[in-house]
Backbone as CSV, one residue per row, in Angstrom:
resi,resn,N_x,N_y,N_z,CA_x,CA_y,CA_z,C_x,C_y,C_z
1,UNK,0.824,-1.195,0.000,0.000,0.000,0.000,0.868,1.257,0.000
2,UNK,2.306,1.034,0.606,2.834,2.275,0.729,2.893,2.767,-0.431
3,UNK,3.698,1.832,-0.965,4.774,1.353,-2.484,3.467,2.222,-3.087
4,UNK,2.305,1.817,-3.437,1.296,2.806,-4.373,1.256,4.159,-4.221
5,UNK,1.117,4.722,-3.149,1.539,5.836,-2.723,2.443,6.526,-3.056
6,UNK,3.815,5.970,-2.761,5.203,6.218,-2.797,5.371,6.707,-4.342
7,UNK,4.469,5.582,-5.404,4.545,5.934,-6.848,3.844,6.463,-7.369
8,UNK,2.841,6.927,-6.479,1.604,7.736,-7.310,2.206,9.540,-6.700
9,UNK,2.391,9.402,-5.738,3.238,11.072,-5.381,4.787,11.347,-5.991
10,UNK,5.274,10.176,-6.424,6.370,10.751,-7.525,6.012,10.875,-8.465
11,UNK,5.004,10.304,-9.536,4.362,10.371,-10.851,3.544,12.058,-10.365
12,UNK,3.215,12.312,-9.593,2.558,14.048,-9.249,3.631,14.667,-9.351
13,UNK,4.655,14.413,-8.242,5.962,15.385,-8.079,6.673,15.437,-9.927
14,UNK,6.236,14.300,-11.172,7.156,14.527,-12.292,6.368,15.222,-13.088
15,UNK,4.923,15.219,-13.246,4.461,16.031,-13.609,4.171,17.543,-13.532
16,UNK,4.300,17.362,-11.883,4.709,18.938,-11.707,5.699,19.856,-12.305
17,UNK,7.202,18.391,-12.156,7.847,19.392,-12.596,7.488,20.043,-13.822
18,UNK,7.494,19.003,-15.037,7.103,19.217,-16.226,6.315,20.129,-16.492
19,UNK,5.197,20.735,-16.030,4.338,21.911,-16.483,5.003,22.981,-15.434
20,UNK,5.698,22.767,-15.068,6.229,23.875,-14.275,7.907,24.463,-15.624
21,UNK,8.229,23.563,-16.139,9.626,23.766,-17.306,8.507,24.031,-18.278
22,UNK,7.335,23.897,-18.846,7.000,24.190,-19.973,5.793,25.680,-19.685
23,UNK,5.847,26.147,-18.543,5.170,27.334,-18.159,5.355,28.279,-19.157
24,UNK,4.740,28.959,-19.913,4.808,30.425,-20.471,6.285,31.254,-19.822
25,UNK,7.290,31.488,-20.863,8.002,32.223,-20.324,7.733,33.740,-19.839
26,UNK,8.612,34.215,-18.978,8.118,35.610,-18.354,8.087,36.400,-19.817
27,UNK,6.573,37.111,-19.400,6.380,38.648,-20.286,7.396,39.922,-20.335
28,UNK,7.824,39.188,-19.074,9.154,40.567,-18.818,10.133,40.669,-19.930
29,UNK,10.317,39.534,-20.451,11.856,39.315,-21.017,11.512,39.645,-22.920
30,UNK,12.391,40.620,-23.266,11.669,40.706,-24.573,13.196,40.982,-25.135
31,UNK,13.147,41.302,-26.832,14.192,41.619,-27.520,13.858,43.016,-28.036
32,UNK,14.980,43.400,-28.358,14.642,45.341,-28.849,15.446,45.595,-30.064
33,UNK,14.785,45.840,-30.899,15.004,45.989,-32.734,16.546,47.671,-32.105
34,UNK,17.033,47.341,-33.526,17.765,48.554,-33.830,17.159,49.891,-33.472
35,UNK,15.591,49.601,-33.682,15.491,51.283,-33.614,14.615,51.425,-32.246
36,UNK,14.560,50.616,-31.374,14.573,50.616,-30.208,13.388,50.234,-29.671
37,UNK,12.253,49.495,-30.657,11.061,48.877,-30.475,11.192,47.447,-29.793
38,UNK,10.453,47.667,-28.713,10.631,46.194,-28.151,9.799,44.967,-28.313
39,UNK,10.197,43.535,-28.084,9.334,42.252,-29.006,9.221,41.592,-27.940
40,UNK,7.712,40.842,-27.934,7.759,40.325,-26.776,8.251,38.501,-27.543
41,UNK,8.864,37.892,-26.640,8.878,36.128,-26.885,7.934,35.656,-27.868
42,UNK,8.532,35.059,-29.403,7.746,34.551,-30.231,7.639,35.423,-31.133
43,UNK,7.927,36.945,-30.982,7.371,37.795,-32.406,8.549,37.868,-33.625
44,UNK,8.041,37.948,-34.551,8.742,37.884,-35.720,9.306,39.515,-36.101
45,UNK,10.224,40.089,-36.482,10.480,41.093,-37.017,11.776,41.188,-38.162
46,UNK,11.573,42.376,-38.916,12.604,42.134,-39.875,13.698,43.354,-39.362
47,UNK,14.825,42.553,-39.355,16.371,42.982,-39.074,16.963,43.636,-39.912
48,UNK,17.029,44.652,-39.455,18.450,45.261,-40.615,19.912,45.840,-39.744
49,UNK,20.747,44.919,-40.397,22.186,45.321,-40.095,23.021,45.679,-41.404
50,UNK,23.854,46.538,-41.309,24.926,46.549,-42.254,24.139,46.598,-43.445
51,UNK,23.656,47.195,-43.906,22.634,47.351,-45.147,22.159,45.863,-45.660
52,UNK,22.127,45.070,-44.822,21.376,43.747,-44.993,19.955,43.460,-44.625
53,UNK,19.021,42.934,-44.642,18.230,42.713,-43.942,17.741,41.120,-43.745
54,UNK,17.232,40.749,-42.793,16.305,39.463,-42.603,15.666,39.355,-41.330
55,UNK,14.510,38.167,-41.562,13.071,38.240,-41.408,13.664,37.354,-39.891
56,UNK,13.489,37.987,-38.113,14.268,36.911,-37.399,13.050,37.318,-35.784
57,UNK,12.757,35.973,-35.645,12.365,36.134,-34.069,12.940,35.928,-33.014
58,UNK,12.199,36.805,-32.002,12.622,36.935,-30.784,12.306,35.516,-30.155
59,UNK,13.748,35.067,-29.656,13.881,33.814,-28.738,14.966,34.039,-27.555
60,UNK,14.294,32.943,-26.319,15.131,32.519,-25.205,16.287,31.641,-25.388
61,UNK,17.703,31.939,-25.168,19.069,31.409,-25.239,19.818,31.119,-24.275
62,UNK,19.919,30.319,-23.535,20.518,30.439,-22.314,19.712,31.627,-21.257
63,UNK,18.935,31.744,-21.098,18.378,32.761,-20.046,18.654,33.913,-20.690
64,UNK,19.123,34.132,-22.046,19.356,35.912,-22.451,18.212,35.895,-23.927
65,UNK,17.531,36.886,-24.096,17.212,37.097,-25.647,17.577,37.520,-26.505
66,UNK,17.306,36.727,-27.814,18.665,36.934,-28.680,17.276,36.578,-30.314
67,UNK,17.363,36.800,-31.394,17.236,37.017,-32.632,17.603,35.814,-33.739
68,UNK,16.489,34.861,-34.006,16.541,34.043,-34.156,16.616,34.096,-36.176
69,UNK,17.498,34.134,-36.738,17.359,34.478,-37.776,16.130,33.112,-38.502
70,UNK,14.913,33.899,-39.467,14.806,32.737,-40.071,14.510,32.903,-41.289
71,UNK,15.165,33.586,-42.068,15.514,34.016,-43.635,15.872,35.236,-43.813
72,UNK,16.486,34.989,-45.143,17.227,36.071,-45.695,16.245,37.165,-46.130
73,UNK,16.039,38.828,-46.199,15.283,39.396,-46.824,14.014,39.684,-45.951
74,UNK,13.059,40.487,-46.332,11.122,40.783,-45.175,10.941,40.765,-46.511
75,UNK,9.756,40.139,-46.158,8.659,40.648,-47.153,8.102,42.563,-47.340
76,UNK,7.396,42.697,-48.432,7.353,43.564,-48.663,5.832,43.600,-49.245
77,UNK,5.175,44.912,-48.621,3.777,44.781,-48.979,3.596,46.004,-49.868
């Protein structure tokens, strides 16, 4: 009877952890374009450096945010 116990409150304690690592990251933490507009986690924006440009979202890297390139060029409307 323990033993059920024993494995049914570690199967809680692993699930916890788990939705506790896949929680919504903080709103706090964002990335900030060249011209000083800030992105929250997940948004897409187009980059320009060095007379280059491309299309790159804001992502978590080791605990810092950083610019996830994901093509060459923005679209253009």
């Amino acid at each position: 009877m323990e033993r059920r116990y024993a494995k049914w409150i570690a199967t809680l304690l692993l699930v916890a952890a788990a939705s506790i690592a896949a929680a919504h990251p903080d709103s706090r933490c964002t990335c900030r374009n060249r011209d000083g507009m800030k992105y929250e986690l997940g948004e897409i924006a187009c980059i320009r450096v060095g007379g280059a440009s491309y299309l790159a979202r804001c992502e978590m890297e080791l605990n810092v945010t950083t610019w996830r390139k994901l093509r060459d060029g923005c679209p253009t409307a």
